[in-house]
The first five atom37 places (N, CA, C, CB, O) and aatype in JSON, in Angstrom:
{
  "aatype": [20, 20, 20, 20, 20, 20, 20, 20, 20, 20, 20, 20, 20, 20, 20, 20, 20, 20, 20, 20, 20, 20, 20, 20, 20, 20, 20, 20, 20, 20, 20, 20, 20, 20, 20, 20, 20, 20, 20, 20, 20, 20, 20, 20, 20, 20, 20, 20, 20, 20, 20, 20, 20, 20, 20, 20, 20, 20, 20, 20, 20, 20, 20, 20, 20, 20, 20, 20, 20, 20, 20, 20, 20, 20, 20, 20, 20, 20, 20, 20, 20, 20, 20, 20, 20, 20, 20, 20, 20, 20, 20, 20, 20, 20, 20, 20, 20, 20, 20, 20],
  "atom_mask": [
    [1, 1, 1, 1, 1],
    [1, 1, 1, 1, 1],
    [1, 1, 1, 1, 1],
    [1, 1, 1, 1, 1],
    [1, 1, 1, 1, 1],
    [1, 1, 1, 1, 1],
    [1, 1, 1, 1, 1],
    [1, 1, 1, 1, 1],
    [1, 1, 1, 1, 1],
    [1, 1, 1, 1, 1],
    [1, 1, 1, 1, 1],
    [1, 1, 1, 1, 1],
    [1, 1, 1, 1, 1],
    [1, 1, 1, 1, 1],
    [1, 1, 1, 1, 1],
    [1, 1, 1, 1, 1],
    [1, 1, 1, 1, 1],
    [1, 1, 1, 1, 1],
    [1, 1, 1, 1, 1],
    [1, 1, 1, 1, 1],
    [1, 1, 1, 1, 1],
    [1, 1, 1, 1, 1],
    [1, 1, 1, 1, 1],
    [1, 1, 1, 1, 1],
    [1, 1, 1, 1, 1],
    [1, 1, 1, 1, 1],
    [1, 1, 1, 1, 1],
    [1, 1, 1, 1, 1],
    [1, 1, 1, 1, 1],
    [1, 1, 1, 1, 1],
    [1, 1, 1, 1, 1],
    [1, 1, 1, 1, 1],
    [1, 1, 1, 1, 1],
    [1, 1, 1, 1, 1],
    [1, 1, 1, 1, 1],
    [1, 1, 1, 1, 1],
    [1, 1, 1, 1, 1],
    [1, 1, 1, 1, 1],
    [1, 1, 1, 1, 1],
    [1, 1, 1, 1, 1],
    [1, 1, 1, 1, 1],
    [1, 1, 1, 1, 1],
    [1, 1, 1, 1, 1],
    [1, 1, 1, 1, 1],
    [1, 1, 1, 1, 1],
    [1, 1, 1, 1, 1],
    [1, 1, 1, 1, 1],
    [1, 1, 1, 1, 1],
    [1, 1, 1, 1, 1],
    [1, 1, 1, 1, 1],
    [1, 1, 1, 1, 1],
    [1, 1, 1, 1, 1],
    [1, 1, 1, 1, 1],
    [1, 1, 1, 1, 1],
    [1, 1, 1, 1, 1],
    [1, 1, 1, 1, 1],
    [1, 1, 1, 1, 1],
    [1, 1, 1, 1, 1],
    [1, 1, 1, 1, 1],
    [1, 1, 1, 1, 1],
    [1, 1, 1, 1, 1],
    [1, 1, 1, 1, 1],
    [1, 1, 1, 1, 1],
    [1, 1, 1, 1, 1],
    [1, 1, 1, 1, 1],
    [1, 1, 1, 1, 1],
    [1, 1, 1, 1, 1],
    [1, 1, 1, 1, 1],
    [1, 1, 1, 1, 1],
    [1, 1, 1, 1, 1],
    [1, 1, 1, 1, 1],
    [1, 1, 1, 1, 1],
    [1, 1, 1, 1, 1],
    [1, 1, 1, 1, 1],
    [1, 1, 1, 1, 1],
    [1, 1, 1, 1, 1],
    [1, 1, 1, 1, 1],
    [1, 1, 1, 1, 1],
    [1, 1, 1, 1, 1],
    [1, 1, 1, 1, 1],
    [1, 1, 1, 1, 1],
    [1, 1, 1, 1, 1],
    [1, 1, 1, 1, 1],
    [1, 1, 1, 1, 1],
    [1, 1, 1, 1, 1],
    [1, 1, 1, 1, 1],
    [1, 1, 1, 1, 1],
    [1, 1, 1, 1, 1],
    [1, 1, 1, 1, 1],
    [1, 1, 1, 1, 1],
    [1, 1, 1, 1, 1],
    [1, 1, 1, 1, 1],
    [1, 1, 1, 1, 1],
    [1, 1, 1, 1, 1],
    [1, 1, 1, 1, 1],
    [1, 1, 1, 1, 1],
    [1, 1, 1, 1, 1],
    [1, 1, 1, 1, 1],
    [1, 1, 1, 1, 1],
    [1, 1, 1, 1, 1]
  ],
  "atom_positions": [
    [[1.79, -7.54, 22.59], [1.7, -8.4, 21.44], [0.95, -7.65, 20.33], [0.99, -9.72, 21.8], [-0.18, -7.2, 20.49]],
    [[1.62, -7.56, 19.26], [0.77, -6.91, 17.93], [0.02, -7.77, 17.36], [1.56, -6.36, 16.78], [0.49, -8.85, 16.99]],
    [[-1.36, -7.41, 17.19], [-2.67, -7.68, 16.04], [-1.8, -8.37, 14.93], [-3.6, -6.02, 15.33], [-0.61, -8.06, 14.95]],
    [[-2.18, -9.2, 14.01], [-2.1, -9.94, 12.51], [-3.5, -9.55, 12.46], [-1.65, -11.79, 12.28], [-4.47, -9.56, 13.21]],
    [[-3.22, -9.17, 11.2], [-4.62, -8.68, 10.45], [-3.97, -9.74, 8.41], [-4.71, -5.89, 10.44], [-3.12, -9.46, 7.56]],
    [[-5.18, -11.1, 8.57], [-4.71, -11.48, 7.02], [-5.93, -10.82, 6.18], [-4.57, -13.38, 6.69], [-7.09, -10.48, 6.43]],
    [[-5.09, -10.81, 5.07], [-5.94, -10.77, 4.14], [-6.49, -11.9, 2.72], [-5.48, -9.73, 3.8], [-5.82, -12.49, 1.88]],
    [[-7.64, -11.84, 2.91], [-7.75, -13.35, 2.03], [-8.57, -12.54, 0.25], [-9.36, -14.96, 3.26], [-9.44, -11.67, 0.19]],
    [[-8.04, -13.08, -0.65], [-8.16, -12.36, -1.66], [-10.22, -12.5, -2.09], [-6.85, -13.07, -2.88], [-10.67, -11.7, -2.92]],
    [[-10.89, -13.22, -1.63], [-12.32, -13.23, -1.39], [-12.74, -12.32, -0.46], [-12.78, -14.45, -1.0], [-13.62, -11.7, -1.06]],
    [[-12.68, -11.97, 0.39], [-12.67, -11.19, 1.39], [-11.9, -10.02, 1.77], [-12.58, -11.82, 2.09], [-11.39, -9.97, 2.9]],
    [[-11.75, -8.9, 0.79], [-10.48, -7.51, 0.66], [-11.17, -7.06, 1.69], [-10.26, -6.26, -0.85], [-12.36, -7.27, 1.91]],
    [[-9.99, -6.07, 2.69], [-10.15, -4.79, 3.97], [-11.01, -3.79, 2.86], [-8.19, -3.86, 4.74], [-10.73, -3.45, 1.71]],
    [[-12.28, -3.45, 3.8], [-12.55, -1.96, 3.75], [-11.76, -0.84, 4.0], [-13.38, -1.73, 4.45], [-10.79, -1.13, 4.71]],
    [[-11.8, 0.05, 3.75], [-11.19, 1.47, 4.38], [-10.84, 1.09, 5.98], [-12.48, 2.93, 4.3], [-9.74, 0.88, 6.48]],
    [[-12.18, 1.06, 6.59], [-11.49, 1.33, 8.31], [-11.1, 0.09, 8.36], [-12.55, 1.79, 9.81], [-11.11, -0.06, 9.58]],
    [[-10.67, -1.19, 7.82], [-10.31, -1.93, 8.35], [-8.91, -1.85, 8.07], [-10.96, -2.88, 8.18], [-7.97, -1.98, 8.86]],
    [[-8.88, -1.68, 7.15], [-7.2, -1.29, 6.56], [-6.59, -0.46, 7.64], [-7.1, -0.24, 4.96], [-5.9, -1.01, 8.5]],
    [[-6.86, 1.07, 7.63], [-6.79, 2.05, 8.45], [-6.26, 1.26, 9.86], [-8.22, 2.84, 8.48], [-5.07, 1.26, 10.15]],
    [[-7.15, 0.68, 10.6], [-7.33, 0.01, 11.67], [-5.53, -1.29, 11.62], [-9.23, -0.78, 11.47], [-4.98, -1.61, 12.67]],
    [[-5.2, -1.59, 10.72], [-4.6, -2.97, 10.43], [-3.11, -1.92, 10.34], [-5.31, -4.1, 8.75], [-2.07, -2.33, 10.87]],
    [[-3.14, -0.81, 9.76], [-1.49, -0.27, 9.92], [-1.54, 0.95, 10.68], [-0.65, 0.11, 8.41], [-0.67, 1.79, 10.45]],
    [[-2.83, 1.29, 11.95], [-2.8, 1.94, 12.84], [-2.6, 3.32, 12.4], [-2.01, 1.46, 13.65], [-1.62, 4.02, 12.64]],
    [[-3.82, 3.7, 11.61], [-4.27, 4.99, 11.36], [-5.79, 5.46, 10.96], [-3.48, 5.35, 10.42], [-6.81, 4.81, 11.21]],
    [[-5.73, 6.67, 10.32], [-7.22, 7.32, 10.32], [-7.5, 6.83, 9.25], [-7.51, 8.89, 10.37], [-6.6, 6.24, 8.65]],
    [[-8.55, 6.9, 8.81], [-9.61, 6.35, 7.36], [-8.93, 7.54, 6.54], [-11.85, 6.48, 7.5], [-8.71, 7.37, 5.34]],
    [[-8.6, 8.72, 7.17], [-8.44, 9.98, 6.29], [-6.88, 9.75, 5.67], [-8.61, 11.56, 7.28], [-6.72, 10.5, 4.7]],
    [[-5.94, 9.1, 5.89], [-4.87, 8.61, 5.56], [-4.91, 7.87, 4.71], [-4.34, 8.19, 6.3], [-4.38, 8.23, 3.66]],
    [[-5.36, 6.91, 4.76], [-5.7, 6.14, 3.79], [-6.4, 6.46, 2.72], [-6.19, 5.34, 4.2], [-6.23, 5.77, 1.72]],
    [[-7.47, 7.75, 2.68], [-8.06, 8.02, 1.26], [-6.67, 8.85, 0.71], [-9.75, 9.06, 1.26], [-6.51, 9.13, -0.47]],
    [[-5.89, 9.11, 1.58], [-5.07, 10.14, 1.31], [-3.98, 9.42, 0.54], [-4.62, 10.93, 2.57], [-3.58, 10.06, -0.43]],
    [[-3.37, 8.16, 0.75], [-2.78, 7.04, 0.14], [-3.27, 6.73, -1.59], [-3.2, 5.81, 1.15], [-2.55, 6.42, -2.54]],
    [[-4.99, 6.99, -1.52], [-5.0, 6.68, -2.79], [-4.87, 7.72, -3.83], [-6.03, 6.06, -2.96], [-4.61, 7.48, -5.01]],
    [[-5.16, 9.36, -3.12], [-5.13, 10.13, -3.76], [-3.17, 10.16, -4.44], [-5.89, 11.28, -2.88], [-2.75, 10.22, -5.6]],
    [[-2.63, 10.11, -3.49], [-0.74, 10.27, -3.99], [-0.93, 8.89, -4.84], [0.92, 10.1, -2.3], [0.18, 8.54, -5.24]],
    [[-1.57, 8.32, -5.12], [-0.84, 6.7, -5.96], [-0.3, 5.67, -5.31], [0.4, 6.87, -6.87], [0.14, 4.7, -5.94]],
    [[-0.27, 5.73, -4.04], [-0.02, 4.58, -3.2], [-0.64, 3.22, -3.64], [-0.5, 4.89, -1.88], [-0.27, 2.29, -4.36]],
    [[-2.04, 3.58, -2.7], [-2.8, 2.77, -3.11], [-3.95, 2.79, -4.39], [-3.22, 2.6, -2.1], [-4.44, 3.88, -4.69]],
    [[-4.33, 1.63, -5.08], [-5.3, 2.2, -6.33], [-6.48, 1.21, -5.45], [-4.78, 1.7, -8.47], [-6.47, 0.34, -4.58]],
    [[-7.36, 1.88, -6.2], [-9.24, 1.01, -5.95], [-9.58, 0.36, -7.31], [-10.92, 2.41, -5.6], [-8.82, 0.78, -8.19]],
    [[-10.26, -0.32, -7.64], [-10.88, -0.68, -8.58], [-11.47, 0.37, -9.43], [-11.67, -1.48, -8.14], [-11.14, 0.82, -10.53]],
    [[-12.93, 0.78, -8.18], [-13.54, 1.98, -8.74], [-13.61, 3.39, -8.05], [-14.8, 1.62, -8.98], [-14.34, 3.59, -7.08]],
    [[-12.75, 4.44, -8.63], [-11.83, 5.08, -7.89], [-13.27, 6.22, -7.61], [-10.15, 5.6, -8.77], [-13.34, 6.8, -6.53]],
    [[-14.06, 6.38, -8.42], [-15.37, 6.85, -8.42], [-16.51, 6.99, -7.27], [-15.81, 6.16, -9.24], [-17.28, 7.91, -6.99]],
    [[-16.26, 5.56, -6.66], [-16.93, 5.25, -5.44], [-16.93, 6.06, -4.4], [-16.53, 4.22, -4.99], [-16.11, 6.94, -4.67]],
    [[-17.27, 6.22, -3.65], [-16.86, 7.0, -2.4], [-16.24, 5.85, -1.51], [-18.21, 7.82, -1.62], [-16.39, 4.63, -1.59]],
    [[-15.48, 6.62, -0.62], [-13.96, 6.05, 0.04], [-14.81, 4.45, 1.07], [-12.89, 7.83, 1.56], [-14.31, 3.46, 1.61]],
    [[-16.38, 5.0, 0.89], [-17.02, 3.65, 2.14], [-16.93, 2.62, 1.48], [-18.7, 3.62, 2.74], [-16.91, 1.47, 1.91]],
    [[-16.87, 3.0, 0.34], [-17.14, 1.62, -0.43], [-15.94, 0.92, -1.44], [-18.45, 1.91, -1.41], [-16.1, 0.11, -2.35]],
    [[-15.12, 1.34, -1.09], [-13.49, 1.23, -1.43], [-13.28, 0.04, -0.41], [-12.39, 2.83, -1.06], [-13.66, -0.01, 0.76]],
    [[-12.26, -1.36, -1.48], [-11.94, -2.38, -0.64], [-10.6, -2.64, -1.27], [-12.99, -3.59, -0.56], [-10.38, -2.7, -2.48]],
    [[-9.82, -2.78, -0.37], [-8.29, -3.07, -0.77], [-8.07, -4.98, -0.61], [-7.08, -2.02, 0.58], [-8.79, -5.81, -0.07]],
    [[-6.89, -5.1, -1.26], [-6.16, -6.58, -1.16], [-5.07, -6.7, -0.38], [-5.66, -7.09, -2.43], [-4.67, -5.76, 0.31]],
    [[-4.49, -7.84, -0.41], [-3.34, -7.92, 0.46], [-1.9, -7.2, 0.29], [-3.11, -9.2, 0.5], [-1.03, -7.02, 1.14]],
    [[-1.95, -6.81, -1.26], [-1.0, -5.73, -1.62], [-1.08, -4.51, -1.31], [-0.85, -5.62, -2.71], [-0.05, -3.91, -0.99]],
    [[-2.29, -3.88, -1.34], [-2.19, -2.69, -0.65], [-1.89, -2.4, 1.16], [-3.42, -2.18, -1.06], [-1.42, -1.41, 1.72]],
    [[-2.34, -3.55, 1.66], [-1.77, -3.86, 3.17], [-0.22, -3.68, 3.09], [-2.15, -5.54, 3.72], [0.35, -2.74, 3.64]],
    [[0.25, -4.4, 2.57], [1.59, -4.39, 2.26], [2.04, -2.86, 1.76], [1.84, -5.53, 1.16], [2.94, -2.44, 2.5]],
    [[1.69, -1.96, 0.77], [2.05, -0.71, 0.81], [1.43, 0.04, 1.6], [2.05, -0.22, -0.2], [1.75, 1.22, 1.58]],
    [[0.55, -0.3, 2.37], [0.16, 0.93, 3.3], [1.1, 0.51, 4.74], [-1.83, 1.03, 3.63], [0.93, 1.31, 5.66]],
    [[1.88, -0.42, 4.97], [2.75, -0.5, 6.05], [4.08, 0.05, 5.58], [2.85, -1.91, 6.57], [5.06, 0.42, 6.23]],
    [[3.88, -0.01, 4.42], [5.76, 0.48, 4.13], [5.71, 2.22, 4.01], [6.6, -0.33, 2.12], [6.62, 3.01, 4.26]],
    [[4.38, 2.49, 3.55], [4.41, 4.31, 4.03], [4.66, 4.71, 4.99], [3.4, 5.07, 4.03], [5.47, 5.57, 5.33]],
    [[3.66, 3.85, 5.78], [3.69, 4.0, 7.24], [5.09, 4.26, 7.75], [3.14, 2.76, 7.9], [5.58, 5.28, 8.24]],
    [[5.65, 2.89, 7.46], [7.39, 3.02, 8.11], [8.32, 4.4, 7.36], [8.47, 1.24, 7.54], [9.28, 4.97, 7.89]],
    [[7.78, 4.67, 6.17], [8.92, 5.26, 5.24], [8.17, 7.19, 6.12], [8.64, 4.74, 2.7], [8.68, 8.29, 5.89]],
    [[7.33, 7.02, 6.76], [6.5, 8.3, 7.31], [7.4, 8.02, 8.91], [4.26, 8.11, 7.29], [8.27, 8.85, 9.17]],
    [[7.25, 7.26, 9.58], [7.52, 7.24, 10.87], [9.16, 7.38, 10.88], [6.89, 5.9, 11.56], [9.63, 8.32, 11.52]],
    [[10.23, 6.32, 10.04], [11.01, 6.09, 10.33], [12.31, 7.2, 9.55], [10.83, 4.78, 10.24], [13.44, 7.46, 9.96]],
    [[11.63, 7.65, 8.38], [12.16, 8.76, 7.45], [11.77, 10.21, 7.52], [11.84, 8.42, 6.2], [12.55, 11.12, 7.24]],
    [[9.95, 10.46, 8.07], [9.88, 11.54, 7.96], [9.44, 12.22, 6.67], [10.83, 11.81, 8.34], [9.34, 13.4, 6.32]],
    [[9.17, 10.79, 5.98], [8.75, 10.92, 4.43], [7.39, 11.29, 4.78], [8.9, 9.49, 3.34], [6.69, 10.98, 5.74]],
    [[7.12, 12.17, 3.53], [5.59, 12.54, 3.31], [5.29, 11.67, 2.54], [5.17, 13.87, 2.76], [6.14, 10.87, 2.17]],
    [[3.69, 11.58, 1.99], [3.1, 10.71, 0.88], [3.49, 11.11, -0.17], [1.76, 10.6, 0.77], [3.37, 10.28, -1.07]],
    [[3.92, 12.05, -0.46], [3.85, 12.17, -1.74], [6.06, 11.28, -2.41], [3.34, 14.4, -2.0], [6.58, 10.78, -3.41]],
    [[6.43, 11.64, -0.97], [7.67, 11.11, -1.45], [7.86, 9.5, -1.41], [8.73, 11.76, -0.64], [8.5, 8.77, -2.16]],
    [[6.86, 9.13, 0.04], [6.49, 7.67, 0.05], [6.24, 7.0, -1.14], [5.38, 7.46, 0.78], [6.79, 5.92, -1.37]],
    [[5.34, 7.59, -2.06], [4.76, 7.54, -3.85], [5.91, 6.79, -4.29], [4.57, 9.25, -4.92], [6.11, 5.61, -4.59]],
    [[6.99, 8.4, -4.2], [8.16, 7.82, -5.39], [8.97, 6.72, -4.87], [9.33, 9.0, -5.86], [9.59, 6.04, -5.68]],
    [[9.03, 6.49, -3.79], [10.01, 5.61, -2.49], [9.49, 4.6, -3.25], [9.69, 5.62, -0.5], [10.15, 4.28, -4.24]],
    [[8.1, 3.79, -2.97], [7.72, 2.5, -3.1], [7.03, 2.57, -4.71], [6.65, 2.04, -1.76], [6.43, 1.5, -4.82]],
    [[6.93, 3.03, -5.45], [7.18, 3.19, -7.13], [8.79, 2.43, -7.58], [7.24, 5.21, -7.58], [8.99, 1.36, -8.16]],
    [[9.6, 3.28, -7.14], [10.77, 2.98, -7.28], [11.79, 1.43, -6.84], [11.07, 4.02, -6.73], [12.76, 0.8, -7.25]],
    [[10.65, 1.43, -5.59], [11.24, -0.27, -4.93], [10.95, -1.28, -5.99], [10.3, -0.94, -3.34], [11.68, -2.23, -6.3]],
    [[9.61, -0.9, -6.59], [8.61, -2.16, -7.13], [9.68, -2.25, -8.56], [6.44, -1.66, -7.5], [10.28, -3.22, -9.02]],
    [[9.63, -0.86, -8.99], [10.33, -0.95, -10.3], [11.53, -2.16, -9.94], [11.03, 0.73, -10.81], [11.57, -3.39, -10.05]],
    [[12.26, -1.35, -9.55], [13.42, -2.17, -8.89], [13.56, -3.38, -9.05], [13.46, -2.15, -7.69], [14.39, -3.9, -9.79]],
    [[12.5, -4.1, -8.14], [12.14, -5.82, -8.01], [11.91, -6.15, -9.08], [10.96, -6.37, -7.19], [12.61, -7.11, -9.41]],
    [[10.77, -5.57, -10.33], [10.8, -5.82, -11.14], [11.78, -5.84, -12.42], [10.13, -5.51, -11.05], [11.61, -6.67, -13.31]],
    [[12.9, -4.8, -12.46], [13.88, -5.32, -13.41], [14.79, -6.35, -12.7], [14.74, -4.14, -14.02], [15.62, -6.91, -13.43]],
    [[14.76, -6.72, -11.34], [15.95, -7.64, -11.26], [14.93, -9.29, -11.62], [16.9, -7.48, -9.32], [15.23, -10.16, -12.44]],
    [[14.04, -9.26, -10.94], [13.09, -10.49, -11.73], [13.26, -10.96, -13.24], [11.59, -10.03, -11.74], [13.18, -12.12, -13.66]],
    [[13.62, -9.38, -14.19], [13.72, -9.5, -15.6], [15.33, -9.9, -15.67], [13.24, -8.04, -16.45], [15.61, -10.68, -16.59]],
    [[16.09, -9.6, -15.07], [17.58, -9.78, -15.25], [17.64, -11.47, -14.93], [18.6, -8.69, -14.07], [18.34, -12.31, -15.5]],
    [[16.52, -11.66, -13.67], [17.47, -12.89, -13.33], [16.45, -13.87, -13.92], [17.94, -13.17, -11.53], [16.56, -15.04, -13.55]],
    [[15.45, -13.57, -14.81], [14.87, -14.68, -15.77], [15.58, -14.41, -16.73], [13.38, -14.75, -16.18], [15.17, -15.09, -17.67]],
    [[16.57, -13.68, -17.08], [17.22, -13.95, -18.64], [18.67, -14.41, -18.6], [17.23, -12.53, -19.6], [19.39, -14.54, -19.59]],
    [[19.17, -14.78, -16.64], [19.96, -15.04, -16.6], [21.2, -14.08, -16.79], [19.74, -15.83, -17.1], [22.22, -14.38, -17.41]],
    [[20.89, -12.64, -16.02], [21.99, -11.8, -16.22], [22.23, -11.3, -14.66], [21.68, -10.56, -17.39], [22.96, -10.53, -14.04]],
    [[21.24, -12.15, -14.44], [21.52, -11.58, -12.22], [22.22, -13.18, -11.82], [19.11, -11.24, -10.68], [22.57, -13.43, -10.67]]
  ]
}
Protein backbone atom coordinates (compact mmCIF):
# COMPACT_ATOMS: atom_id res chain seq x y z
CA UNK A 1 0.00 0.00 0.00
CA UNK A 2 1.50 3.51 -0.92
CA UNK A 3 1.91 6.49 1.71
CA UNK A 4 -0.62 9.77 0.83
CA UNK A 5 1.33 12.47 1.86
CA UNK A 6 -1.45 15.91 1.79
CA UNK A 7 -0.52 18.99 1.63
CA UNK A 8 -2.41 21.76 3.42
CA UNK A 9 -1.57 25.29 2.17
CA UNK A 10 -0.85 26.50 6.19
CA UNK A 11 1.35 23.87 6.70
CA UNK A 12 3.93 23.56 3.23
CA UNK A 13 6.54 20.16 3.07
CA UNK A 14 10.03 20.98 4.06
CA UNK A 15 12.77 19.69 1.86
CA UNK A 16 12.99 16.12 3.50
CA UNK A 17 9.54 15.91 3.67
CA UNK A 18 8.90 16.49 0.12
CA UNK A 19 11.97 14.35 -0.79
CA UNK A 20 10.47 11.65 1.50
CA UNK A 21 6.63 12.09 -0.22
CA UNK A 22 7.99 11.34 -4.07
CA UNK A 23 10.71 8.89 -2.73
CA UNK A 24 13.98 10.57 -3.05
CA UNK A 25 17.15 12.38 -1.68
CA UNK A 26 16.92 16.03 -0.26
CA UNK A 27 19.81 16.40 -2.95
CA UNK A 28 17.20 15.97 -5.80
CA UNK A 29 15.09 18.08 -4.79
CA UNK A 30 17.53 21.12 -4.27
CA UNK A 31 18.44 19.92 -7.62
CA UNK A 32 14.65 20.46 -8.89
CA UNK A 33 14.94 23.98 -7.82
CA UNK A 34 18.13 24.71 -9.28
CA UNK A 35 16.65 23.42 -13.23
CA UNK A 36 13.25 25.55 -12.52
CA UNK A 37 11.15 22.83 -11.53
CA UNK A 38 10.48 23.80 -8.43
CA UNK A 39 10.65 27.71 -7.15
CA UNK A 40 10.99 28.77 -3.16
CA UNK A 41 9.85 31.90 -2.02
CA UNK A 42 13.27 32.78 -0.72
CA UNK A 43 15.59 31.19 -3.04
CA UNK A 44 18.48 32.76 -0.78
CA UNK A 45 17.74 30.60 2.16
CA UNK A 46 19.54 27.60 2.50
CA UNK A 47 17.76 24.40 1.14
CA UNK A 48 16.76 23.62 5.38
CA UNK A 49 14.76 26.22 5.35
CA UNK A 50 13.02 25.95 1.98
CA UNK A 51 9.15 24.92 2.20
CA UNK A 52 7.17 23.86 -0.77
CA UNK A 53 3.11 23.75 -1.49
CA UNK A 54 0.95 21.37 -2.90
CA UNK A 55 2.02 22.37 -6.43
CA UNK A 56 5.33 21.66 -6.17
CA UNK A 57 4.33 18.02 -4.81
CA UNK A 58 2.57 17.77 -7.85
CA UNK A 59 5.73 18.72 -10.07
CA UNK A 60 8.10 16.92 -8.18
CA UNK A 61 6.00 13.56 -8.98
CA UNK A 62 5.71 14.27 -12.60
CA UNK A 63 9.75 14.57 -12.84
CA UNK A 64 9.92 11.82 -11.02
CA UNK A 65 7.73 9.82 -13.59
CA UNK A 66 9.08 11.84 -16.69
CA UNK A 67 12.91 10.51 -14.98
CA UNK A 68 11.78 6.89 -14.28
CA UNK A 69 9.41 6.30 -17.08
CA UNK A 70 11.31 8.43 -20.02
CA UNK A 71 14.75 8.54 -18.87
CA UNK A 72 14.36 12.27 -18.86
CA UNK A 73 16.94 14.28 -17.08
CA UNK A 74 15.98 17.52 -15.07
CA UNK A 75 16.90 19.64 -17.14
CA UNK A 76 14.56 18.15 -19.98
CA UNK A 77 11.88 17.37 -17.20
CA UNK A 78 12.13 21.62 -16.97
CA UNK A 79 11.08 21.90 -20.55
CA UNK A 80 8.53 18.71 -20.39
CA UNK A 81 6.43 20.26 -17.47
CA UNK A 82 7.01 24.19 -18.62
CA UNK A 83 5.51 23.13 -21.71
CA UNK A 84 2.46 20.98 -20.16
CA UNK A 85 1.52 24.06 -17.93
CA UNK A 86 1.83 26.38 -20.94
CA UNK A 87 -0.34 24.10 -22.71
CA UNK A 88 -3.22 23.94 -19.98
CA UNK A 89 -2.93 27.34 -19.88
CA UNK A 90 -3.72 28.40 -23.51
CA UNK A 91 -6.49 25.83 -23.74
CA UNK A 92 -8.14 27.43 -20.39
CA UNK A 93 -7.69 30.79 -22.60
CA UNK A 94 -9.32 29.18 -25.74
CA UNK A 95 -12.05 27.62 -23.87
CA UNK A 96 -12.94 30.92 -21.79
CA UNK A 97 -13.29 32.77 -25.07
CA UNK A 98 -15.16 29.99 -26.37
CA UNK A 99 -12.86 28.74 -29.17
CA UNK A 100 -12.23 25.12 -27.48
Amino acid sequence: MRAVTTVIESTPLTLGELARAVGAEDQWVVRLVEVEILHVDSPGDPPERWHFRSDALQRALAARRLERDFGANLDTAALILDLQSELRRVRALMHAHGLA
